[in-house]
TORVEXKE-786111 format. One line per 4 residues: number of its first residue (from 1); their letters; for each residue x, y, z of N, C-alpha, C. Coordinates in pm, whole numbers, plus 32768, in hexadecimal, padded with zeros to 4 digits. Example, Ala and Ser with C-alpha at 12.3 -4.5 7.8 and 13.67 -1.06 7.14 Angstrom:
1 = AS = 8527 7DC7 830C 84CE 7E3E 830C 8528 7EB6 830C | 8505 7F1F 82C4 8557 7F96 82CA 850A 8003 8313
***
This chain:
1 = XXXX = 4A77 51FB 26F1 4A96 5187 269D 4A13 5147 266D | 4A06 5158 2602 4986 5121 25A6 498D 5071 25D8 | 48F9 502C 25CE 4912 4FAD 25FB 48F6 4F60 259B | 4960 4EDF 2571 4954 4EB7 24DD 48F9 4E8C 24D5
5 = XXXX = 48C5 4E6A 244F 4876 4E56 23EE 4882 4DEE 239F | 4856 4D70 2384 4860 4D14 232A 47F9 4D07 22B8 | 47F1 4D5C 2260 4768 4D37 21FE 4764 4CD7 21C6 | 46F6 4C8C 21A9 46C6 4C18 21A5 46AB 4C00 20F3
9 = XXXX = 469A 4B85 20D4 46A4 4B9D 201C 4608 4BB4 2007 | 461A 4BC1 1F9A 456F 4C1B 1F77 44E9 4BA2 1F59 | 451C 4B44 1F17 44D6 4AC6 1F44 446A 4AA4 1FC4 | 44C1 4AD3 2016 44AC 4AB7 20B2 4424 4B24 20D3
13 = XXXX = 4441 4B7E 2068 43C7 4C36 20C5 4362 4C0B 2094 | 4310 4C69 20D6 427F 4C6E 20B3 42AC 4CF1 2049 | 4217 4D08 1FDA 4251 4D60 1F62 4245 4DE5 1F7B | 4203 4E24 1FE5 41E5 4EA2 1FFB 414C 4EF4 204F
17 = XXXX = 4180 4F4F 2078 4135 4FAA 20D4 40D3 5033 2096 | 40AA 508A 20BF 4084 50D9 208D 4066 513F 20EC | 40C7 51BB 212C 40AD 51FD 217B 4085 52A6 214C | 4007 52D4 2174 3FDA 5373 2150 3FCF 5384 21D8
21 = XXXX = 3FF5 5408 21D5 3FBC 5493 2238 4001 5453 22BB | 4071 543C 22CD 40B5 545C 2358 411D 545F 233B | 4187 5452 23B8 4226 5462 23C4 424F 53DE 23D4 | 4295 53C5 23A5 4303 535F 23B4 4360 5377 23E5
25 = XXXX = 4392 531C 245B 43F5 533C 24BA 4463 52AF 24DB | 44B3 52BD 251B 44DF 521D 2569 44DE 5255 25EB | 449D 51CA 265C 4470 51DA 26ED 44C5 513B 2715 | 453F 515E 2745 4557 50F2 279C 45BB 50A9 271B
29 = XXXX = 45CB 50D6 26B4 4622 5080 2665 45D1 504D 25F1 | 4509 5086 25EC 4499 502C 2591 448A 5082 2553 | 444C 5073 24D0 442E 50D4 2496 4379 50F1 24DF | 4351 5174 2529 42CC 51A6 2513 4289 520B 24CA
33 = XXXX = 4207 5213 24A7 41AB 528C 2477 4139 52A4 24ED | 415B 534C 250B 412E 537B 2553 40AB 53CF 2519 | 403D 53EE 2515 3FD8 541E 24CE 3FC4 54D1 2514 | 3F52 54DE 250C 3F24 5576 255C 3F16 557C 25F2
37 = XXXX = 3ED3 54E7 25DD 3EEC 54C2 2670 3F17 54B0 26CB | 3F81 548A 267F 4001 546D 26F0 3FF2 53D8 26FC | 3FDC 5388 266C 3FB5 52F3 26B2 400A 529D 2656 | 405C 525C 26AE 40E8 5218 266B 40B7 51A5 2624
41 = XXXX = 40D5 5170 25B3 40F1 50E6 256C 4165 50AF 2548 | 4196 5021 256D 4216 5031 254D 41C8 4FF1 24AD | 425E 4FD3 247D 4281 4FDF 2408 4303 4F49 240D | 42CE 4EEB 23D4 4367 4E7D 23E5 438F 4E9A 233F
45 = XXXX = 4401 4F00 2364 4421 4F15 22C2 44AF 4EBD 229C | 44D7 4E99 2306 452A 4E12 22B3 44F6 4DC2 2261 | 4450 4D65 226F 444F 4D2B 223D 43E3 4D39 21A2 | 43CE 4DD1 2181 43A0 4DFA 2130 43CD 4E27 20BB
49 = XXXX = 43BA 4E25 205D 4400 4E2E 1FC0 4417 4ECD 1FBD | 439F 4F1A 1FC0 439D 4F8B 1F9B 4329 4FE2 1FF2 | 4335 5048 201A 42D1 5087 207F 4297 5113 1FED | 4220 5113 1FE3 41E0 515E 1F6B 41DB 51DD 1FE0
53 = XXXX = 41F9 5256 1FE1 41DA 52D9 200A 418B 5340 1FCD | 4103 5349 1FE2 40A4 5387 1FC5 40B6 542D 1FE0 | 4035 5477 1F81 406A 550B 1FF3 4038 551D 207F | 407F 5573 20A3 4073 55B1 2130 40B8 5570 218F
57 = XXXX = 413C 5502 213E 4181 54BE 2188 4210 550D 218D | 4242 54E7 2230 42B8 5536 223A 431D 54D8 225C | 438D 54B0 2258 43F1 5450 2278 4473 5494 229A | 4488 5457 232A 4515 5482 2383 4599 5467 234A
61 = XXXX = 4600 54B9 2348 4688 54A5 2322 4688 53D3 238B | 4678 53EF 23EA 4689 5375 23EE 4642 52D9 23D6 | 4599 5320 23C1 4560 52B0 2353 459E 5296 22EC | 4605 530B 22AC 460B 52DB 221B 468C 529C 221A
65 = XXXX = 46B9 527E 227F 4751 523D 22C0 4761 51BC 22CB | 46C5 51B1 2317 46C6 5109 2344 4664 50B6 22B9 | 463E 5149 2265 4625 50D5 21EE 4692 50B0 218A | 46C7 5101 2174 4748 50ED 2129 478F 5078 2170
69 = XXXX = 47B0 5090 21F7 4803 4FFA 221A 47DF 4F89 2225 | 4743 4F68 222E 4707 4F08 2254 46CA 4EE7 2186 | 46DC 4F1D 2133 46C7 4F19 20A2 4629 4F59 2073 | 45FA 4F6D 20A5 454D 4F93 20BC 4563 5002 205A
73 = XXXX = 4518 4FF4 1FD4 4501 5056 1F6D 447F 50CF 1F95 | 44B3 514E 1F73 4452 51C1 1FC6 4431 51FA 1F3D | 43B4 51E4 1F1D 4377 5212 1E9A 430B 529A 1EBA | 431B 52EC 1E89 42DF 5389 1EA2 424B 534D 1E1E
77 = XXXX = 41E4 536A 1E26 4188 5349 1DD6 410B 53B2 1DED | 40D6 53BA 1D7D 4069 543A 1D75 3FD7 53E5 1DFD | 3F6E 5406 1DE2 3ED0 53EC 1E3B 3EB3 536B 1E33 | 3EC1 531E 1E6C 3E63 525B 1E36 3EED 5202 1DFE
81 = XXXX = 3F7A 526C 1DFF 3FC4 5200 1DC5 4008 523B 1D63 | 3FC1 5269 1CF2 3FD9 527E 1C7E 404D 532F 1C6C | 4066 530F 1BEA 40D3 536A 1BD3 4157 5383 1C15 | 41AF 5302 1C28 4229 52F7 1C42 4296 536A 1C30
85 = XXXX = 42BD 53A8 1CB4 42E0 5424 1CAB 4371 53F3 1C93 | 43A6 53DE 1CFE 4435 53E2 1D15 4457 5345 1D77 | 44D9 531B 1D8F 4503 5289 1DB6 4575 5286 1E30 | 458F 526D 1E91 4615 5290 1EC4 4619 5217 1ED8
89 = XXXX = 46CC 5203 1EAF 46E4 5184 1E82 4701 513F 1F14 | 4719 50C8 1F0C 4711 5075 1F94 47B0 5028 1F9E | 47D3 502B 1F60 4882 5014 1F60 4898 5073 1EEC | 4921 4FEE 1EE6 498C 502B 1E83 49B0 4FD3 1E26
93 = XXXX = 4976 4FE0 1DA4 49AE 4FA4 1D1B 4A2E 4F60 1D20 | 4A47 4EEA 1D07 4AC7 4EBD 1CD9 4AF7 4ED9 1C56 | 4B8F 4EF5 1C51 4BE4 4F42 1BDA 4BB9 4EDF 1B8E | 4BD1 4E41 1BBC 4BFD 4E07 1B52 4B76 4DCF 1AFE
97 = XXXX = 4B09 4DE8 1B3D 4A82 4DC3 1B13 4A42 4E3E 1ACB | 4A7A 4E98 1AEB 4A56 4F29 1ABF 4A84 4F0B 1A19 | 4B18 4F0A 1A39 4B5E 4F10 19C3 4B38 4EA0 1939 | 4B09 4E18 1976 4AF7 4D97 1928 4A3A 4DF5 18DE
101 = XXXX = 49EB 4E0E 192B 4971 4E4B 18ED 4993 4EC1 189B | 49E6 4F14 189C 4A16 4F87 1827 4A4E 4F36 17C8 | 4AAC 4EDB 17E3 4AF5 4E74 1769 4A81 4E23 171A | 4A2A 4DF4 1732 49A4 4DB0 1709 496D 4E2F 16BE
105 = XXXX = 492F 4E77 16FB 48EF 4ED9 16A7 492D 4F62 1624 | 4993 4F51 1618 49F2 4FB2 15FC 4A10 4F27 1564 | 4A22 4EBC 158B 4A2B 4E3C 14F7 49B0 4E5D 14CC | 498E 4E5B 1457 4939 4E45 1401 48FC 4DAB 13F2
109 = XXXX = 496E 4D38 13EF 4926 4CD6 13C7 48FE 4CAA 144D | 4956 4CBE 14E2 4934 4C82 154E 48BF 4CC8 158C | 4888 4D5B 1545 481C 4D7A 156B 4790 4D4F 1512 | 47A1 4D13 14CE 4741 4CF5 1470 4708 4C5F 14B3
113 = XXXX = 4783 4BFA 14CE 477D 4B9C 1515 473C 4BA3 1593 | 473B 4BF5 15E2 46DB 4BF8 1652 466E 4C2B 1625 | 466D 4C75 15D1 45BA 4CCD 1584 4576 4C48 157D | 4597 4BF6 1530 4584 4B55 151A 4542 4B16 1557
117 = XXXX = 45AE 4AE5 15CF 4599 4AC6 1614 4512 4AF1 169D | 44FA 4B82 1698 448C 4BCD 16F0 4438 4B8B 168A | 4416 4BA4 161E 439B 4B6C 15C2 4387 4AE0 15CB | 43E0 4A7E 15EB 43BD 4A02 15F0 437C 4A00 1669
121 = XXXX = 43A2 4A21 16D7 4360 4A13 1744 42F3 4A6B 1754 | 42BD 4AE1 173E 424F 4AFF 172B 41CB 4AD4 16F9 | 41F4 4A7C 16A6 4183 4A44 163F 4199 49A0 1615 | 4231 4968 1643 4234 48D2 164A 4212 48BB 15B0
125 = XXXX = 4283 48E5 159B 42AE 48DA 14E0 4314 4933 14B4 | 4367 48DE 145E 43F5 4941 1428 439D 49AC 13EB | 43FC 4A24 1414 43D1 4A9A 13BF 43EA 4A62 1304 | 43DF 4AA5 12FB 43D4 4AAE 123D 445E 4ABA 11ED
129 = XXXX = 44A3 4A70 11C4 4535 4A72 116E 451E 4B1D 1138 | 45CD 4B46 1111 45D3 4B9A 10C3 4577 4C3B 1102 | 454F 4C1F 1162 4526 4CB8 1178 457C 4D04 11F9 | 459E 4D91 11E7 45E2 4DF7 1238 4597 4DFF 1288
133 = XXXX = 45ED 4E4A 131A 4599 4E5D 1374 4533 4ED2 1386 | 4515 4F31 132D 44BC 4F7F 130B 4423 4F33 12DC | 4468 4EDA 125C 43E3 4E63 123E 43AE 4E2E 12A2 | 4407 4DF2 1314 43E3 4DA2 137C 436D 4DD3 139F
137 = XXXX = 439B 4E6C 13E8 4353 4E7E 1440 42CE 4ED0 13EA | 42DA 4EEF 1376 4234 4F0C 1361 41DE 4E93 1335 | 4244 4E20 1332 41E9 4D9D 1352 419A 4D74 13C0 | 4217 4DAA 1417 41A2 4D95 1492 416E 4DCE 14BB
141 = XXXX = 4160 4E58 14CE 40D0 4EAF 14C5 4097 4E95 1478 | 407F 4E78 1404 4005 4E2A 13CE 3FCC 4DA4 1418 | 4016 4D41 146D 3FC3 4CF8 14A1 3F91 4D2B 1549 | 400E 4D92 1559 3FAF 4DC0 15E9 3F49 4DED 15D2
145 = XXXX = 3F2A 4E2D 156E 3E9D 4E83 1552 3E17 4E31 154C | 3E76 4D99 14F0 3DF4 4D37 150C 3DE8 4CFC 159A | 3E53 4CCD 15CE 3E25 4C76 1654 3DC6 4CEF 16B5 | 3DCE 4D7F 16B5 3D81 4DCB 16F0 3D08 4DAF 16A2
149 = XXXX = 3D10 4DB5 1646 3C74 4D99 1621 3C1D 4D24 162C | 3C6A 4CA9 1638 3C30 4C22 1644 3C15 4C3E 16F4 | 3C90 4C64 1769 3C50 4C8F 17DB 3BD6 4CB6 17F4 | 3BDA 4D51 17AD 3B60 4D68 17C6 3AE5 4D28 17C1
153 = XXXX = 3AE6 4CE6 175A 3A6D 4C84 1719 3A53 4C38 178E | 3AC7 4BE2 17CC 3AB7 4BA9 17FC 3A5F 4BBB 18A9 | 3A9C 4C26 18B7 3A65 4C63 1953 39E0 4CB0 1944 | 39C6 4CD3 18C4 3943 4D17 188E 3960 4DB5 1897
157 = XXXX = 39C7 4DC3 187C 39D5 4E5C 18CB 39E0 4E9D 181D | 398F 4F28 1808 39C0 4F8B 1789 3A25 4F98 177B | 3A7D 4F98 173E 3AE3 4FA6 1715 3AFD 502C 1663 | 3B3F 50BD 169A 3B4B 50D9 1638 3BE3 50DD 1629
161 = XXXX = 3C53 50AA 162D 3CC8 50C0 1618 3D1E 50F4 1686 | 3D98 5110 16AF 3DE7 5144 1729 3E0D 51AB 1709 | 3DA9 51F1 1752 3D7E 5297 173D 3D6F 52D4 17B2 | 3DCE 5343 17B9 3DC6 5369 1855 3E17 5404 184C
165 = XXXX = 3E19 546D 1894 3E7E 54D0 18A7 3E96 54C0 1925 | 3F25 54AD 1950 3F77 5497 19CD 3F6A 5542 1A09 | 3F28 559A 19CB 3F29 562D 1A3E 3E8A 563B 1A52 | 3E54 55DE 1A2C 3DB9 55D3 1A57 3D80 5585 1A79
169 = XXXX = 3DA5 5546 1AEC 3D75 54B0 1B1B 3CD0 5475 1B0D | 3C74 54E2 1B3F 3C18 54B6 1B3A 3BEC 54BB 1A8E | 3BDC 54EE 1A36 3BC0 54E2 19BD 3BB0 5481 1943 | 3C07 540F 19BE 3C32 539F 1962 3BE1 531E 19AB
173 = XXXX = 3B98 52AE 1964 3B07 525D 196B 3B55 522E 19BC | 3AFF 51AD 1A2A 3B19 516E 1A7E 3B7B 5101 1A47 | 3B85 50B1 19F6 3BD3 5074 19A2 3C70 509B 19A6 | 3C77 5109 1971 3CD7 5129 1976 3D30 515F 19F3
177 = XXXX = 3CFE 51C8 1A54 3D30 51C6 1AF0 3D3C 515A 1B09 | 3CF9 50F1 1AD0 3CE9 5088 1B14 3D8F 502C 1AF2 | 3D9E 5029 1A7A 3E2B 4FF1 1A72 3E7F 504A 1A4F | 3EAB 50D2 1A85 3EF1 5155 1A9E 3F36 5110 1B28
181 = XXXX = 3EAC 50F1 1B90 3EF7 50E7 1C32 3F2D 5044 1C2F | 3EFA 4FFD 1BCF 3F23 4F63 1BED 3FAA 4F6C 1B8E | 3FF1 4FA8 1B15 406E 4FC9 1AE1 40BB 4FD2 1B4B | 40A7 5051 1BAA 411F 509E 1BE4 4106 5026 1C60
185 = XXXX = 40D2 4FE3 1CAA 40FE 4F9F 1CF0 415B 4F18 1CD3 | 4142 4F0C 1C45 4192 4E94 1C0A 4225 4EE0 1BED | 4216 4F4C 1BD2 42AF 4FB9 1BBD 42C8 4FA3 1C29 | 42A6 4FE3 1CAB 430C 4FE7 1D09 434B 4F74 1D5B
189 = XXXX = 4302 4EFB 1D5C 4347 4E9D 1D5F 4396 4E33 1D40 | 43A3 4E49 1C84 441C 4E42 1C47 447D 4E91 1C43 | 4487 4F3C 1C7A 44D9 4F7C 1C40 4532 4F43 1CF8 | 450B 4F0D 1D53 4535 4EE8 1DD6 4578 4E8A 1DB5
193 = XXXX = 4554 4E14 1D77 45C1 4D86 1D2C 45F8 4DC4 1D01 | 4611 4E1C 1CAD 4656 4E3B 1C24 46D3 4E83 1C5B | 46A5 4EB3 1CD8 4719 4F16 1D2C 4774 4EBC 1D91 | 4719 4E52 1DD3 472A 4DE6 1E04 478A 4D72 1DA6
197 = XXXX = 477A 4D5C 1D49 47DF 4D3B 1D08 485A 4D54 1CE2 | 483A 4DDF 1CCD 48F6 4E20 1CBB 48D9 4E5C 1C2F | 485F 4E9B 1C01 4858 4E95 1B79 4825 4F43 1B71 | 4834 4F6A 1B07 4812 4FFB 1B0E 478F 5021 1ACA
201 = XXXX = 46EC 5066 1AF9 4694 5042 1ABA 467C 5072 1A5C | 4709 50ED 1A35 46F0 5162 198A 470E 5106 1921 | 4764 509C 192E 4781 5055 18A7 4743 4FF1 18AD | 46F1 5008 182B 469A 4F8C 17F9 46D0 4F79 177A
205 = XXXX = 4658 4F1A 1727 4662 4EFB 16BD 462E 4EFB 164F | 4567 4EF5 169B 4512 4EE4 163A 44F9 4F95 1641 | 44CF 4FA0 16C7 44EE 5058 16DF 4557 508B 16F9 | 4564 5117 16E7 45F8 511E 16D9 45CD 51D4 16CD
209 = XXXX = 461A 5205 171E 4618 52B0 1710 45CF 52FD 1781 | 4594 52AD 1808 4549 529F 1877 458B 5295 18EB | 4582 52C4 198A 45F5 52BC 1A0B 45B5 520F 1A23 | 4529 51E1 19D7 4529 5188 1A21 4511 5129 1992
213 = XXXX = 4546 5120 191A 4578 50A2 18BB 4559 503D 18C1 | 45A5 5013 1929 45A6 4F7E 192A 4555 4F38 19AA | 4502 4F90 19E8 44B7 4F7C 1A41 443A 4F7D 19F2 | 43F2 4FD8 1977 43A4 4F9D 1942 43CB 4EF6 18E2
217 = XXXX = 4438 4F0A 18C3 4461 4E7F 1877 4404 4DFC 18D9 | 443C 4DED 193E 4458 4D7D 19AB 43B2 4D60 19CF | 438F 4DF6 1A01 42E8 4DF3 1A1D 429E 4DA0 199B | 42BB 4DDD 1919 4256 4D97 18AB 424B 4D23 18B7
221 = XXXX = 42BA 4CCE 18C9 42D9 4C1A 18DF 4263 4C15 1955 | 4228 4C62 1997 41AB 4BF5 19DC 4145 4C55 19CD | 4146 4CB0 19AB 40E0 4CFC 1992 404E 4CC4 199B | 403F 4C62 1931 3FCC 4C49 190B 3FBA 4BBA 193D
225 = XXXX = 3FF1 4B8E 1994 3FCE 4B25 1A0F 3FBD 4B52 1A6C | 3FD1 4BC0 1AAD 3F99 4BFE 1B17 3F50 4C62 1B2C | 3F8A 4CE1 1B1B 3F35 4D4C 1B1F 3ED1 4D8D 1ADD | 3ED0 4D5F 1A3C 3E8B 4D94 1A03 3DFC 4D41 1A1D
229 = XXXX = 3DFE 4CDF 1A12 3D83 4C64 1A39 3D28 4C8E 1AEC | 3DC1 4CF1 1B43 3D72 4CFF 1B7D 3D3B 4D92 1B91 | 3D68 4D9F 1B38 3D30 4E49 1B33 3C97 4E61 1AE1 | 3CBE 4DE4 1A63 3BF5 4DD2 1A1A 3BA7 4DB8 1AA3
233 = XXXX = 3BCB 4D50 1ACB 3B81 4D07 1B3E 3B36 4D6B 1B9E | 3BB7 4DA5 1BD8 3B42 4E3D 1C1B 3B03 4E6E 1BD2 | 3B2C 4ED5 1B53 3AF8 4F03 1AE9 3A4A 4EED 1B05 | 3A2C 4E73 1ACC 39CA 4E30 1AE0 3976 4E3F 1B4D
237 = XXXX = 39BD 4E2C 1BBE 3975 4E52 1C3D 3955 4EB1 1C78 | 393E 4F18 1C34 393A 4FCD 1C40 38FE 4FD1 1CDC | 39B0 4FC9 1D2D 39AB 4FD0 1DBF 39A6 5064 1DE4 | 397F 50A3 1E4E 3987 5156 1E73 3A09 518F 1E67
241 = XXXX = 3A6C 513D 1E94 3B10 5130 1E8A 3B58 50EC 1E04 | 3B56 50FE 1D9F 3BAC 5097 1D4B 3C38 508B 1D2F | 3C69 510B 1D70 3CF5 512C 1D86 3D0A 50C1 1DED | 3CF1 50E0 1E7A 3D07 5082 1ECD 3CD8 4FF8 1EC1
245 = XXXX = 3C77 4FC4 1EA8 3C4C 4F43 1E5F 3CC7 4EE4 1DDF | 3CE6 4F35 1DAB 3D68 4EE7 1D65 3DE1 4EF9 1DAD | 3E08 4F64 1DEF 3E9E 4F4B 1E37 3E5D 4EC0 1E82 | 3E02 4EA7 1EF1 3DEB 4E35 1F22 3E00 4DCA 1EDA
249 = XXXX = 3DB9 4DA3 1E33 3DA5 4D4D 1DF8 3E63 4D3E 1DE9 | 3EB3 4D77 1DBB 3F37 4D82 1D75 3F7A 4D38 1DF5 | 3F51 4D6B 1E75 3F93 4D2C 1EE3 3FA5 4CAD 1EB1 | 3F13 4C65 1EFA 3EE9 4BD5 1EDF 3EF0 4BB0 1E94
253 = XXXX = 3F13 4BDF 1DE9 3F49 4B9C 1D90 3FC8 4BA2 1D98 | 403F 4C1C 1DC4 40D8 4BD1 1DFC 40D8 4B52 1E36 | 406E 4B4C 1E7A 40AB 4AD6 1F12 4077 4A65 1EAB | 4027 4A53 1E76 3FF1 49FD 1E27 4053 49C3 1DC0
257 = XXXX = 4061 4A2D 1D87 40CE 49E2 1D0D 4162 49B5 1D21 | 4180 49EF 1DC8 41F7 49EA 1DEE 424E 4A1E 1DA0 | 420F 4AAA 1D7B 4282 4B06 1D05 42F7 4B37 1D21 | 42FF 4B62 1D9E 4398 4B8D 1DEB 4403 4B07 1DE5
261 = XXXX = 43E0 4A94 1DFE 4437 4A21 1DBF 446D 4A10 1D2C | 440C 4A3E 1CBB 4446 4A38 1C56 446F 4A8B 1BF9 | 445D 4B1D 1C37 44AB 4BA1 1BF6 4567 4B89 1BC9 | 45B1 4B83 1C4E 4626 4B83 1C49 465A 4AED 1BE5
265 = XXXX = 4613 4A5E 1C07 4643 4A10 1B9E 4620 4A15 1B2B | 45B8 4A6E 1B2B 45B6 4A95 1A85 45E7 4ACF 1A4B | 4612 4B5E 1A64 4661 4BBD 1A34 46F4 4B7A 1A0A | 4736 4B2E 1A81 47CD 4B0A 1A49 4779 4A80 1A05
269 = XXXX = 4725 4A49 19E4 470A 49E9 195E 4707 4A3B 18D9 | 46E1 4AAD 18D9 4691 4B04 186A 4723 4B43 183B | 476F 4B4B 189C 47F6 4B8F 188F 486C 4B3C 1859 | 484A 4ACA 184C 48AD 4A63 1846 4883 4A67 17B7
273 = XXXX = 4822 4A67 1780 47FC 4A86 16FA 4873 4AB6 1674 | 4893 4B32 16D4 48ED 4B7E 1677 4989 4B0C 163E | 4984 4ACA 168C 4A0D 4A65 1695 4A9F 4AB0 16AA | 4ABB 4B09 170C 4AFB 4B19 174B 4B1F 4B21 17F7
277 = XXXX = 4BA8 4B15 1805 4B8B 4B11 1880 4BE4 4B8A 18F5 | 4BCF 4B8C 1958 4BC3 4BCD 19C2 4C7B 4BD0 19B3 | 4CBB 4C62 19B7 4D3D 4C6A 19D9 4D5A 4CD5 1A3C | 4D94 4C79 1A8B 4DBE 4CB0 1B18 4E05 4D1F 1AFC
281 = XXXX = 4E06 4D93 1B74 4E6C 4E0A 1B8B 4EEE 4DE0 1B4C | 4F44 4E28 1B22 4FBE 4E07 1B06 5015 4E7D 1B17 | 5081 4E88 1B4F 50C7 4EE1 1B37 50B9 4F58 1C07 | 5042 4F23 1C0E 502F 4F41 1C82 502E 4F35 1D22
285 = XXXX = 507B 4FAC 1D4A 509C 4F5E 1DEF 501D 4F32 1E3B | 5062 4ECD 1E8B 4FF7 4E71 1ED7 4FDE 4EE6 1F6D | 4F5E 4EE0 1F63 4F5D 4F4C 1FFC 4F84 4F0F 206F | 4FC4 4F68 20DE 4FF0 4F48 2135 4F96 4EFF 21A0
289 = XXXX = 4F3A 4EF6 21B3 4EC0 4EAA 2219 4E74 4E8C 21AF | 4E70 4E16 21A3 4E1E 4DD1 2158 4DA4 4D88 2166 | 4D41 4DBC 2138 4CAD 4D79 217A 4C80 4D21 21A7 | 4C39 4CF2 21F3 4C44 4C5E 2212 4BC7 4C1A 21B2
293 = XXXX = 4BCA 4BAF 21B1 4B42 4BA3 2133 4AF9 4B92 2186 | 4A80 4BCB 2155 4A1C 4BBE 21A1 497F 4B6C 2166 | 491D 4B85 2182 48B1 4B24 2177 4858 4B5D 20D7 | 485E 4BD2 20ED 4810 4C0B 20AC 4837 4C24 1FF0
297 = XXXX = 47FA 4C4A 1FAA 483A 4C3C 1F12 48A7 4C98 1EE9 | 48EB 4C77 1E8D 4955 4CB6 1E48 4954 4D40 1E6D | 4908 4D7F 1E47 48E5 4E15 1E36 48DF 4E42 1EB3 | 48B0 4E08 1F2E 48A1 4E51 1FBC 4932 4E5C 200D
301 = XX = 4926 4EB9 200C 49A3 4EDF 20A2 49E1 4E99 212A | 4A29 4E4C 2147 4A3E 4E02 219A 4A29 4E3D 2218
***
């Protein structure tokens, strides 16, 4: 008999871990990583958003048990972080939240209305009357291109553009690894709200045709208050490590900005956009044991 589990809301976690080159196991009911050595660490993965898995990492049918019940997002990721392989989800999507984000994106005008709406809050100004969401968004790559460039200026760092090949890590300037590993840590701990919410991370709005959509959507909204500022910042500081030097910096800028607090109320603000609303199951039998509510968000498993 498995021993329950209450996951906790995501607010509450710290944003994430980063484990290479051992096994992951559960000892006693905890999650541990055991190395070559044979030298245990636990792991408090209840109260963690998302655990990043580096290579040469191996994870137990029953590590990947007590993350799922406890909500703990298990992100497979290439050397330093970077190149987001694969996601195993940490609950289970709600129908009716599932269904209300396909109804939003599937309208035309209620998806345009949140396009909108992401642009107002990005930049703290109505987007522009009269333009589609195609216009939108090569509007705003035109100003991401500048705020990277005013960054740079600012941190003193060269800057030739976001230029990189994802099958050749080293090839690409410090700059750029540099906000390659500070991206995917801001990915994986939105695509953890986003799952944590009850929301599915393929349908987006501004992106769209991607497993993870609307997980870049959500990330852009802080993008450039957190990670990218701290990714020049190392940049700048041409440390021996700069991979590891920004996952650190990305930490201390989660805890800093208190970003795990304002993922989930943003998304259903950004969502409310569309001006529709949430319609319950219908038509469908009520299950026979019915969950008890529990502490943790919409999206996690009781």
């Amino acid at each position: 008999m498995l021993r329950k589990v209450k996951p906790i809301a995501m607010k509450e976690r710290i944003s994430m871990v980063f484990i290479g080159k051992g096994q992951i196991d559960v000892l006693d009911g905890s999650f541990v990583v055991v190395d070559a050595k044979g030298v245990r660490k636990h792991i408090p993965v209840g109260s963690v958003a998302c655990i990043m898995l580096e290579p040469g990492t191996r994870v137990s049918h029953a590590a990947a048990v007590l993350a799922a019940r406890v909500g703990t997002l298990l992100v497979w990721v290439g050397e330093a972080g970077v190149r987001l392989y694969s996601a195993g989800q940490p609950g289970g999507a709600r129908s009716d939240k599932l269904l209300y984000q396909a109804k939003l994106a599937l309208d035309e005008s209620a998806r345009l209305k949140i396009v909108r709406k992401m642009f107002a809050f990005r930049f703290n100004e109505e987007a522009p009357q009269k333009r589609s969401v195609e216009q939108l968004r090569r509007l705003e790559g035109a100003r991401v291109r500048a705020l990277y460039k005013v960054l740079s200026q600012q941190y003193g760092v060269k800057w030739y553009g976001r230029n990189y090949d994802h099958t050749e890590w080293e090839s690409g300037d410090i700059p750029n690894r540099c906000l390659s590993s500070a991206t995917s840590c801001l990915y994986g701990v939105c695509e953890a709200a986003i799952l944590a919410a009850g929301y599915a991370p393929a349908i987006g709005f501004v992106h769209t045709g991607k497993p993870q959509s609307f997980v870049y959507d959500i990330a852009d909204l802080y993008k450039f208050e957190t990670v990218v500022p701290a990714a020049f910042k190392i940049a700048a500081q041409k440390p021996d490590n700069p991979e590891q030097a920004v996952r650190h910096a990305c930490r201390d800028m989660f805890r800093k900005t208190k970003l795990l607090k304002k993922i989930i109320p943003d998304i259903e603000d950004i969502l409310a956009a569309g001006e529709k609303s949430i319609t319950k199951d219908q038509g469908v039998v009520a299950p026979a044991i019915v969950n008890e509510k529990g502490i943790g968000d919409d999206g996690h498993r009781s």
